[in-house]
N, C-alpha and C positions, 0 to 999 in steps of 0.2 A: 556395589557402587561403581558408576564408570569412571574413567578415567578423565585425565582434564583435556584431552586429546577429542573425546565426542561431542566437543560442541564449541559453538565461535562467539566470543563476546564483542559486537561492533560498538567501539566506540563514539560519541558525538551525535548519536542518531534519535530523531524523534521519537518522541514516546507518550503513550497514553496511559494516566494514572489511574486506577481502578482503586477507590477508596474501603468500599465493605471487604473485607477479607472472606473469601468463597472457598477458603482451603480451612479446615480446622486444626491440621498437623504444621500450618505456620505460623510463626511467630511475628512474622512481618505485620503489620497492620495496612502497610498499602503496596500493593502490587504495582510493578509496571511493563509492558512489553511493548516494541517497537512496532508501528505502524507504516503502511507501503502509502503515507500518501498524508497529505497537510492537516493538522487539528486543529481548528476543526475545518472542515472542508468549507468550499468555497461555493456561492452560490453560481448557477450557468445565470448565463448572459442571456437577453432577447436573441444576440446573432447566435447564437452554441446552435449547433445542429448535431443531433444525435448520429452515430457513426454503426452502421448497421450491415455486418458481414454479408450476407448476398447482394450491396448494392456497388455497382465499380466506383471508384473515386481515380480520375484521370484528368483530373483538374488540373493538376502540377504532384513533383513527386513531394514526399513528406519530410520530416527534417532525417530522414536516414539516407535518402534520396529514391524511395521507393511511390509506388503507387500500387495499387488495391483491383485488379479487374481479377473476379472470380469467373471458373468457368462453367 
């Protein structure tokens, strides 16, 4: 068994519920693990423009204050 040192429990954080149990050695009935991003997602917009690694974006820099020109 590990110790309680191998792993980080983040408090407050979204989470998606997974109701069928896919484990048979648990006792849980509903599982849950945190997700990088809103549940359920959001639809794009008419203006969303997809953001595509070989294109520059030099428009303005980004909220980190960066800009995008590959070379």
């Amino acid at each position: 068994m590990g110790n309680q040192n191998d792993y980080i429990i983040v408090q407050n954080m979204k989470t998606f519920t997974v109701q069928k149990n896919q484990f048979s050695g648990s006792k849980n009935s509903a599982m849950s693990f945190p997700v990088p991003f809103d549940v359920p997602p959001e639809r794009y917009s008419g203006k969303d423009k997809p953001w595509i690694w070989n294109i520059p974006y030099t428009y303005g820099p980004d909220t980190h204050g960066n800009i995008w020109v590959p070379s």
